[in-house]
GUMI-780263 format. One line per field, with one value per residue: residue in one letter; x, y, z of N, C-alpha, C in turn. Coordinates in pm, whole numbers, plus 50000, padded with zeros to 5 digits. Example, Ala and Ser with C-alpha at 12.3 -4.5 7.8 and 13.67 -1.06 7.14 Angstrom:
residues 2
rest: (A,S)
n_east: (51319,51285)
n_north: (49431,49775)
n_up: (50780,50708)
ca_east: (51230,51367)
ca_north: (49550,49894)
ca_up: (50780,50714)
c_east: (51320,51290)
c_north: (49670,50003)
c_up: (50780,50787)
***
This chain:
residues 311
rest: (X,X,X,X,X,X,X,X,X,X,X,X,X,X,X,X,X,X,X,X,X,X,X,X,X,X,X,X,X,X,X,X,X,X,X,X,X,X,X,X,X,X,X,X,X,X,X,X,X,X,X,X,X,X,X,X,X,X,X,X,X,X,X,X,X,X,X,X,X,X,X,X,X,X,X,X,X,X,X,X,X,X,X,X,X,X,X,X,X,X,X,X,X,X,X,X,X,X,X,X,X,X,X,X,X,X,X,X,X,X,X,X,X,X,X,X,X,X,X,X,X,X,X,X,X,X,X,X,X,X,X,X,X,X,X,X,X,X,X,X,X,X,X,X,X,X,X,X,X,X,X,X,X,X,X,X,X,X,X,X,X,X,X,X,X,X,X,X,X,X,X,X,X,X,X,X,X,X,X,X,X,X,X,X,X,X,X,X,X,X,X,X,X,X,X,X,X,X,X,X,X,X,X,X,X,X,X,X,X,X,X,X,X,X,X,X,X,X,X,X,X,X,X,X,X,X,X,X,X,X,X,X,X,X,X,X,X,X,X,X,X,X,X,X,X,X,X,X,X,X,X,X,X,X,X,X,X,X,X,X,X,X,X,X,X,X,X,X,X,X,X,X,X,X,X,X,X,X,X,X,X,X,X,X,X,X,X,X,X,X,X,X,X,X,X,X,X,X,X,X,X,X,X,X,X,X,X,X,X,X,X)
n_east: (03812,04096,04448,04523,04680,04858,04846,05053,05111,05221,05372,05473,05451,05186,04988,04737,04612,04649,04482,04238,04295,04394,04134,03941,04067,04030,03780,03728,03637,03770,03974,04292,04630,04823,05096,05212,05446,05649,05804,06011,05838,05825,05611,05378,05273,05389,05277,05027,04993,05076,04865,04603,04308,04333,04565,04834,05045,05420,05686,05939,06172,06477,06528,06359,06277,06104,05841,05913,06127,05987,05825,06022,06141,05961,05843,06003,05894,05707,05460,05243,05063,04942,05050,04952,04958,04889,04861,04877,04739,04505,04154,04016,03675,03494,03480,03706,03925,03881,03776,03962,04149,03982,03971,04277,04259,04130,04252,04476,04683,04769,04980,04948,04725,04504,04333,04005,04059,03964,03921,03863,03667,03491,03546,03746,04100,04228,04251,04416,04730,04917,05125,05315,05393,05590,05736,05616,05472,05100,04813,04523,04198,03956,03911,03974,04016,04273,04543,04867,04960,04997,04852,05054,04917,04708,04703,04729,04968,05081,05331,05499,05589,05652,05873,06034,06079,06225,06143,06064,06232,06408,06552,06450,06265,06056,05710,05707,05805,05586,05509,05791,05780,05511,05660,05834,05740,05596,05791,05820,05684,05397,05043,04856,04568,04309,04085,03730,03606,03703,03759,03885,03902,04092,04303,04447,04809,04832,05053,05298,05414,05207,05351,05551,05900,06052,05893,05873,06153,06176,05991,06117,06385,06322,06184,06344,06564,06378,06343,06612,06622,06454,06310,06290,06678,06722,06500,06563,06805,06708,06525,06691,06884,06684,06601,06785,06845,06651,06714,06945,06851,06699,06810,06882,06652,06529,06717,06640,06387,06186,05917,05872,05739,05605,05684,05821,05967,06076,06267,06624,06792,06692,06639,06943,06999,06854,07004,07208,07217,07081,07299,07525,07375,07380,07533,07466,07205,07238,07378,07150,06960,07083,07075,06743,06699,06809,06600,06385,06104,06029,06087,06195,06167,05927,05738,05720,05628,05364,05274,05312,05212,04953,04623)
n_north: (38707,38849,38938,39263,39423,39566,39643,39857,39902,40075,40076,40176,40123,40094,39965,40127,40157,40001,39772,39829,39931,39696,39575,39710,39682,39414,39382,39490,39506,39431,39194,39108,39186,39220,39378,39432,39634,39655,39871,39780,39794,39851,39811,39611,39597,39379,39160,39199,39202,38981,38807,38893,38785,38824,38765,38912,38980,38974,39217,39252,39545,39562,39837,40172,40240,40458,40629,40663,40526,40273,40207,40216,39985,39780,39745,39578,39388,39384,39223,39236,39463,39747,39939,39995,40267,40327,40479,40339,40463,40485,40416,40277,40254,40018,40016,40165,40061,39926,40182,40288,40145,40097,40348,40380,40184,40299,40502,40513,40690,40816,40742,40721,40785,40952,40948,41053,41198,41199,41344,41227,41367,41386,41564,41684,41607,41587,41585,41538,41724,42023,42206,42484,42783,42851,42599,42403,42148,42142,42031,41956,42068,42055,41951,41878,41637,41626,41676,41796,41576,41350,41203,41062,40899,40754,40624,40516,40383,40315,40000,39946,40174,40390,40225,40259,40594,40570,40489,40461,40794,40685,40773,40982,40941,41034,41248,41461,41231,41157,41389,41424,41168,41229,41397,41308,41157,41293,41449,41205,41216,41108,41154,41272,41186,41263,41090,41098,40920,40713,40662,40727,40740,40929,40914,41138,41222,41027,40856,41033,41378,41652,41949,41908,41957,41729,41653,41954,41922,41729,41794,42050,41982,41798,41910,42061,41897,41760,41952,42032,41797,41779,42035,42341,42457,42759,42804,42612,42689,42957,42903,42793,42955,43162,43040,43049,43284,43346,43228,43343,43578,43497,43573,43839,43964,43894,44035,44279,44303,44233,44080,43727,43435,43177,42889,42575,42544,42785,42849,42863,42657,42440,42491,42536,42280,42188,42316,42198,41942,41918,42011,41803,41593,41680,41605,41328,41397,41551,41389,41222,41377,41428,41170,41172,41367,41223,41035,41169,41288,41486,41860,41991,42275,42302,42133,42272,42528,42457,42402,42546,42721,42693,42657)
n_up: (47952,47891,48075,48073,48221,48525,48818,48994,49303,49568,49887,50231,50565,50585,50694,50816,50614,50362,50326,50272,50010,49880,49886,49719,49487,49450,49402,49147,48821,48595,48477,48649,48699,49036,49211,49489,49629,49895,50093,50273,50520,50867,51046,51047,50808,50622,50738,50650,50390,50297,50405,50242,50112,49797,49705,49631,49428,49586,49655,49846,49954,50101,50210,50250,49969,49853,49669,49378,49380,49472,49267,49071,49134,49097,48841,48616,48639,48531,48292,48117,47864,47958,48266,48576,48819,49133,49433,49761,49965,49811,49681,49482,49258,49176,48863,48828,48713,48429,48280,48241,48064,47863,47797,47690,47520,47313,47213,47025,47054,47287,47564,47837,48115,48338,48656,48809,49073,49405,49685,50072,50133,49928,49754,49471,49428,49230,48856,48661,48605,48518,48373,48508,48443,48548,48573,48764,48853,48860,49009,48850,48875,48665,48389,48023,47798,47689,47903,48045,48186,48455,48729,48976,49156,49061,48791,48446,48276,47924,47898,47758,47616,47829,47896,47709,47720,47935,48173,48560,48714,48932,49147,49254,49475,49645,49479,49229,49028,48864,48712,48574,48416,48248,48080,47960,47800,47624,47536,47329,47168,47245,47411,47714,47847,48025,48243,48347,48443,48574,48889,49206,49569,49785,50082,50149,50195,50384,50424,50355,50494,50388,50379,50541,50664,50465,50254,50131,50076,49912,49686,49618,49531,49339,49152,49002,48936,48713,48560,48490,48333,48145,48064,47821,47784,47846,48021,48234,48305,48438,48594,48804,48851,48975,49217,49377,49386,49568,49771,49850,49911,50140,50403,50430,50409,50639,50783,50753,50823,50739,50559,50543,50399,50604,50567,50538,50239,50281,50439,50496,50562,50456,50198,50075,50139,49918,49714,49713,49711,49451,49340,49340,49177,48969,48741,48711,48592,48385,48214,48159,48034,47817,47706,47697,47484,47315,47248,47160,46996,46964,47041,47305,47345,47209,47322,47593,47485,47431,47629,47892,48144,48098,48185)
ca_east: (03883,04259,04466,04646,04719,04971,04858,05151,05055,05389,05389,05517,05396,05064,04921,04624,04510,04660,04390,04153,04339,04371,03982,03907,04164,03970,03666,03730,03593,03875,04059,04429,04750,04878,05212,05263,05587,05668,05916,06048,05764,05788,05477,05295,05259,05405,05183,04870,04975,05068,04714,04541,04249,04345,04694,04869,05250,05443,05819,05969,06281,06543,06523,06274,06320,06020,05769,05966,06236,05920,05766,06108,06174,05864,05862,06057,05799,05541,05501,05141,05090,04943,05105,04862,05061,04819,04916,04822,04627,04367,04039,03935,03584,03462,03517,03812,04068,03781,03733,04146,04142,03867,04028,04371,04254,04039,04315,04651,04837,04744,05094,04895,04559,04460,04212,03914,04114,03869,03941,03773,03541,03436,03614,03837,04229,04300,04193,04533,04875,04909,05237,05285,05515,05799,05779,05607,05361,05053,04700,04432,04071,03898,04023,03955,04044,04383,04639,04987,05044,04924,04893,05062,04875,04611,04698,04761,05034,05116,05401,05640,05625,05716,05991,06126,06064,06342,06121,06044,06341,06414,06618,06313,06226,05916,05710,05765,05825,05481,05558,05850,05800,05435,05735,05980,05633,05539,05869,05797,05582,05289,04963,04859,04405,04193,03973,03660,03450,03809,03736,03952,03928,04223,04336,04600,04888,04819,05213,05362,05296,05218,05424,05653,06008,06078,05803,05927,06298,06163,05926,06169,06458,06313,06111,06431,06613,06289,06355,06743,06657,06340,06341,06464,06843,06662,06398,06629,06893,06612,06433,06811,06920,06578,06546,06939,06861,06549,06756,07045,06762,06609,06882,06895,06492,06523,06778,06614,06241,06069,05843,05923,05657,05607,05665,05937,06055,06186,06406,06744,06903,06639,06685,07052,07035,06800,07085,07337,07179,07095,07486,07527,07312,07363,07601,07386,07087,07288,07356,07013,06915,07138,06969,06650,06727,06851,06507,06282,06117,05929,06156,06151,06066,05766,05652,05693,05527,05226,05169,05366,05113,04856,04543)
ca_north: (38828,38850,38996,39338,39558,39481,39733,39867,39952,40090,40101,40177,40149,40119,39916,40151,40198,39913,39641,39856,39949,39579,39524,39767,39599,39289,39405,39552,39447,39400,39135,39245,39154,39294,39402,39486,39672,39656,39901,39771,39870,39748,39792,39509,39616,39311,39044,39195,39194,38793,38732,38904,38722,38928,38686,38976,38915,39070,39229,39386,39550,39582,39992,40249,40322,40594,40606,40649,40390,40155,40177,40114,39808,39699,39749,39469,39246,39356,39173,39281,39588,39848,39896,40115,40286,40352,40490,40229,40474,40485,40323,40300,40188,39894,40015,40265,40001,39918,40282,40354,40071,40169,40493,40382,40111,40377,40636,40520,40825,40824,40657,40753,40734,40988,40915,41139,41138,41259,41360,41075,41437,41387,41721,41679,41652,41597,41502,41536,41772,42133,42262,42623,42893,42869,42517,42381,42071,42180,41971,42018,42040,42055,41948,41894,41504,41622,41700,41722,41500,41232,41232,40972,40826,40687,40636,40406,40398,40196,39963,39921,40348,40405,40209,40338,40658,40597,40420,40588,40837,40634,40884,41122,40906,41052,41380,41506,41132,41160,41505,41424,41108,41289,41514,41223,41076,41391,41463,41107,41231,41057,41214,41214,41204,41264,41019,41085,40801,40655,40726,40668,40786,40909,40980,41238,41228,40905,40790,41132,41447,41745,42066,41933,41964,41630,41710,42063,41911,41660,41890,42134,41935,41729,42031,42146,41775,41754,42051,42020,41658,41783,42143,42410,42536,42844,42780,42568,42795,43040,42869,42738,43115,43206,42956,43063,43392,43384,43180,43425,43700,43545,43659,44009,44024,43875,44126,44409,44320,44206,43941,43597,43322,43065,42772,42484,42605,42912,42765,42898,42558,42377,42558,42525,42157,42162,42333,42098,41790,41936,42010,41708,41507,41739,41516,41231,41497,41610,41282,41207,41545,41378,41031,41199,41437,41115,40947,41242,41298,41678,41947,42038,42406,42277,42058,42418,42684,42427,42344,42566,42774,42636,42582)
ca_up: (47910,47902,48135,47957,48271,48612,48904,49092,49473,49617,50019,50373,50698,50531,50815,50848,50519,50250,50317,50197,49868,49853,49859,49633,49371,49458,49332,48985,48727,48501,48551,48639,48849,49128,49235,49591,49652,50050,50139,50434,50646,50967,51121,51032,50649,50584,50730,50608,50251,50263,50416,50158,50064,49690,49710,49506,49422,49668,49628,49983,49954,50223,50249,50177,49856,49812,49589,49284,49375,49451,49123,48938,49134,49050,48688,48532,48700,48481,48179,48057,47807,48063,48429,48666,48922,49292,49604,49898,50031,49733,49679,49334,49208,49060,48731,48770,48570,48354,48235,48178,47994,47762,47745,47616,47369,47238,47188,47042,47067,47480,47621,47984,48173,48481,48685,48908,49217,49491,49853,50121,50178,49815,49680,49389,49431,49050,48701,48581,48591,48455,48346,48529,48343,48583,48544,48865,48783,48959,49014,48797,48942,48581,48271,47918,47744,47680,48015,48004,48307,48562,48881,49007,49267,49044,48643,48376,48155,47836,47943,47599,47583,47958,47946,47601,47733,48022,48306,48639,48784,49069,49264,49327,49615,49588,49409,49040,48946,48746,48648,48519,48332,48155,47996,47869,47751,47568,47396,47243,47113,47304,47507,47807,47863,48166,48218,48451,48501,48694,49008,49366,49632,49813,50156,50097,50316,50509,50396,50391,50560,50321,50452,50654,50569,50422,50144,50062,50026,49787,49569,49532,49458,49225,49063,48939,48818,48651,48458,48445,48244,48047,48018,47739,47887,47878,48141,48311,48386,48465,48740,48939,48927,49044,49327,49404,49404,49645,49896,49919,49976,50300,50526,50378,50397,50747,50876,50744,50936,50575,50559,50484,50426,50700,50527,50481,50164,50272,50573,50441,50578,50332,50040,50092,50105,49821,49614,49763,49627,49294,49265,49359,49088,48827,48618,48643,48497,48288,48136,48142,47946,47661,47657,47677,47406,47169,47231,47188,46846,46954,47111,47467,47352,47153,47451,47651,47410,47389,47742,47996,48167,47999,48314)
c_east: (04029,04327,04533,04685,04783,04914,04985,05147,05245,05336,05476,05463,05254,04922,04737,04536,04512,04556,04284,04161,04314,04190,03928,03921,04089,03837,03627,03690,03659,03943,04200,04499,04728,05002,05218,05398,05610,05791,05997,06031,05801,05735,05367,05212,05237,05319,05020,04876,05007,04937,04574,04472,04285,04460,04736,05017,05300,05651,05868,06125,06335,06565,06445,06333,06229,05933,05797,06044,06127,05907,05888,06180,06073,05871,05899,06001,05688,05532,05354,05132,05074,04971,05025,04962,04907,04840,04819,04710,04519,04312,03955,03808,03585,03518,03624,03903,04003,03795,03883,04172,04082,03946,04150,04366,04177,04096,04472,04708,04825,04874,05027,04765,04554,04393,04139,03991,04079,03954,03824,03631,03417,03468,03737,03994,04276,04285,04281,04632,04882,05069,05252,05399,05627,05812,05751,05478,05247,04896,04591,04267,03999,03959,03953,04004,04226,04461,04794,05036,04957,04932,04938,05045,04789,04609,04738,04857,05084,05318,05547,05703,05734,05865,06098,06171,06183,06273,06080,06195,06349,06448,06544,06318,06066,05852,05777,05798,05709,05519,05647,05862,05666,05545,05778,05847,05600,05662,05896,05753,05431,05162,04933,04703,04378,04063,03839,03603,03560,03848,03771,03957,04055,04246,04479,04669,04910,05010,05282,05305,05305,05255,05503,05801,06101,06005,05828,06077,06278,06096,06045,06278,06471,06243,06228,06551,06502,06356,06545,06740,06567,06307,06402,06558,06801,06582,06459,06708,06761,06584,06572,06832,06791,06568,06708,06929,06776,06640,06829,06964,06758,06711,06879,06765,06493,06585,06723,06501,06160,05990,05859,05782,05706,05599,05820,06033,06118,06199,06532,06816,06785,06682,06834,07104,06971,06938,07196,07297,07109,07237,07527,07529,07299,07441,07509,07304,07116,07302,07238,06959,06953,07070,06834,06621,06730,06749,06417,06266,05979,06068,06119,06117,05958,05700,05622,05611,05366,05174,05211,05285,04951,04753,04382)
c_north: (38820,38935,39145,39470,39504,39635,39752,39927,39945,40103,40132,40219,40197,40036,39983,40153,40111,39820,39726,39903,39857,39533,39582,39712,39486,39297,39446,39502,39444,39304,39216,39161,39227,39299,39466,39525,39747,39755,39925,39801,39773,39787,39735,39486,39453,39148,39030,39187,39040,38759,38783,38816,38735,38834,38782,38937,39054,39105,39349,39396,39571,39740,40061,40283,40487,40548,40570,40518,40278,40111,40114,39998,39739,39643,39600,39368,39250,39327,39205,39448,39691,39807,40045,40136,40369,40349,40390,40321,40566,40425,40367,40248,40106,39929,40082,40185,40004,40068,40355,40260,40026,40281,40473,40284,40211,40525,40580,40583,40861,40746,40692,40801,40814,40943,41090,41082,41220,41218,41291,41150,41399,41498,41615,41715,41647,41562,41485,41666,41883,42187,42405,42736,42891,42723,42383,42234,42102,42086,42023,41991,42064,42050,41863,41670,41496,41657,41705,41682,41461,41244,41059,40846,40727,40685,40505,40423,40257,40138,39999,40082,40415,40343,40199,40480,40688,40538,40523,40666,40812,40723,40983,41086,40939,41205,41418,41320,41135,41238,41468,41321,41157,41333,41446,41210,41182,41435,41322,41112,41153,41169,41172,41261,41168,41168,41047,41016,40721,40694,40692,40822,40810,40949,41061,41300,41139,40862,40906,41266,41615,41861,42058,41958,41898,41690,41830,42017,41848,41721,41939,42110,41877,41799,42049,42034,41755,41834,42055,41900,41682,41910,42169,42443,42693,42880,42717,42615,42932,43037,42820,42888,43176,43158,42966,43202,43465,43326,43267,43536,43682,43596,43782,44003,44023,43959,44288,44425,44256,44068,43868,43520,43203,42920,42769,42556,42720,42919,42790,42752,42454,42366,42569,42388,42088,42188,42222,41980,41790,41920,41891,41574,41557,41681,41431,41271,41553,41475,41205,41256,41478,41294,41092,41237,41335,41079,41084,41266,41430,41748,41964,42161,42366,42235,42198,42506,42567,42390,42423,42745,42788,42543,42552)
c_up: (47953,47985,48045,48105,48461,48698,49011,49261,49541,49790,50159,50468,50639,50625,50778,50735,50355,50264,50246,50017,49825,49791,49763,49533,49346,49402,49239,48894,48585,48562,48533,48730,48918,49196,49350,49646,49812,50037,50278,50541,50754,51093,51135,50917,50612,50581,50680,50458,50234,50296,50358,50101,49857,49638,49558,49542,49492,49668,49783,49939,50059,50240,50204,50066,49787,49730,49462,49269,49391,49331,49016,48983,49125,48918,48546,48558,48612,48293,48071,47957,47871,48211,48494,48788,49051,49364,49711,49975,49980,49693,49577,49348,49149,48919,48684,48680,48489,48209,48196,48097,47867,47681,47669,47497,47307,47176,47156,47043,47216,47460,47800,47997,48239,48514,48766,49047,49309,49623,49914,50180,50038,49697,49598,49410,49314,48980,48641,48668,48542,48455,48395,48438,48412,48590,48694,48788,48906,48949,48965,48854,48807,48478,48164,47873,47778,47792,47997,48073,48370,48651,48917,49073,49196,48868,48584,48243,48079,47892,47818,47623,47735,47981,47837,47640,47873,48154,48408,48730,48952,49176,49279,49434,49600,49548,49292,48980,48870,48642,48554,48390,48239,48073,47912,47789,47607,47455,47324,47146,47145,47399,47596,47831,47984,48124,48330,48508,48597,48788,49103,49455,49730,49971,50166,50206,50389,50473,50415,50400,50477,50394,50531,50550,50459,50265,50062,49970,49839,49633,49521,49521,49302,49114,48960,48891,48736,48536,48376,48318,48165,47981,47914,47835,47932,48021,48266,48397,48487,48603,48826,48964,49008,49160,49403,49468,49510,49757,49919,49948,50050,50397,50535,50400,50552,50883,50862,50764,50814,50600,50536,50530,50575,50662,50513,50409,50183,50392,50490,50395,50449,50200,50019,50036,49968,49709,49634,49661,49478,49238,49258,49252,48969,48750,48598,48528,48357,48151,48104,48022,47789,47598,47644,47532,47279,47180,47150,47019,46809,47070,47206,47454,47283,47265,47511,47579,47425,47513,47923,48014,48144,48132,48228)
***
């Protein structure tokens, strides 16, 4: 059987939990590459992925680049029609490539794969992606064939489409890079199907730590270049004045005894620096928005009326 699919395993400081990604990979029953993308762990990442019995091709770069920046220095390495993208610290089944692989020769209008991506309790973290009404991509725990988004930890997308479609937005670092490229994918006019029988398990969090402040910055930065480059102008403008307009509240809520959530995101100095580094990157986005716009052959309000709020 021929090879047609290049797994991308992005890492850092994966020490505790990449060999077993590795073994997993090793046991699939598809044949397949492998693309190990080191990001300059140095905690001993590095010598366990050269002595991989698995001998997958291995690319370290000289700085973290993130999740996002892994995947698009991977990319140009992969020369097969589908490229699976898997966080290092998930452990597919025997047949999970198998069964995304099935799924997209069996659907040409799919340009993307999910998988069943189970918690290491056995509980469900996601079958796919859900578009929310203000524009948040949120994890779906039950879902239908159709999705309008991947989770990124554990999917398969067609290679040619992905990287017509603009590739992965490196400068996320990491978070919303799925999110965001389901969207480009979608005003392609392409779909995006849940597959169930592709099944990994995941330990969620082992690389980064959900709720701290690092994690908030990145969500809700990139929530909102997401939307600046894929969004209607409508929705767009919408959600920056909204997320503008909640930050200049917390002081005023705070001086006048009111409640404020206990979380990250609503740290003034956060949400501050969140706007900072939107202002920041909003030309690039902006120039983005355009190229997007010239590729796209469905409207960004069609994509929206048909899938935004939509659980």
């Amino acid at each position: 059987m021929s090879i047609v699919s290049t797994v991308v395993v992005v890492t850092w400081r994966g020490r505790e939990h990449v060999t077993a990604c590795l073994d997993a990979l090793a046991a699939q029953r598809r044949p397949h590459e492998v693309i190990v993308l080191d990001n300059a762990s140095d905690d001993g990442t590095a010598e366990l992925i050269a002595a991989h019995p698995g001998t997958p091709r291995v690319l370290r770069l000289p700085r973290n680049a993130g999740y996002a920046g892994g995947l698009a220095a991977a990319l140009p390495l992969v020369r097969t029609p589908y490229v699976a993208w898997l966080n290092d610290d998930a452990v597919p089944e025997p047949d999970w490539l198998g069964a995304l692989e099935d799924a997209l020769d069996g659907d040409p209008g799919a340009a993307a794969a999910t998988s069943s991506v189970l918690l290491t309790d056995g509980s469900t973290q996601s079958v796919g992606v859900a578009l929310t009404a203000d524009g948040h991509g949120v994890d779906l725990l039950v879902a239908g064939r159709d999705v309008f988004g991947f989770c990124g930890g554990a999917a398969l997308v067609r290679t040619a489409e992905l990287a017509a479609a603009g590739g992965v937005p490196s400068g996320f670092f990491c978070y919303y890079e799925d999110t965001d490229t389901a969207w480009r994918l979608r005003l392609a006019g392409h779909r995006v199907i849940s597959v169930g029988p592709a099944r990994v398990r995941h330990r969620h969090g082992a690389s980064t730590r959900p709720g701290s402040a690092p994690f908030h910055l990145w969500n809700e930065r990139n929530r909102l270049l997401m939307l600046l480059r894929c969004a209607p102008v409508t929705v767009t403008l919408a959600q920056l004045a909204r997320f503008a307009l909640i930050t200049a509240a917390l002081p005023v809520r705070r001086l006048r005894g009111a409640a404020v959530p206990d979380a990250a995101n609503f740290r003034l100095g956060l949400r501050l620096r969140v706007l900072a580094e939107v202002g920041l990157r909003s030309p690039a986005a902006v120039a983005q928005r355009w190229v997007i716009g010239r590729r796209s052959t469905v409207s960004r309000g069609a994509v929206w009326r048909a899938w935004a709020g939509r659980r």
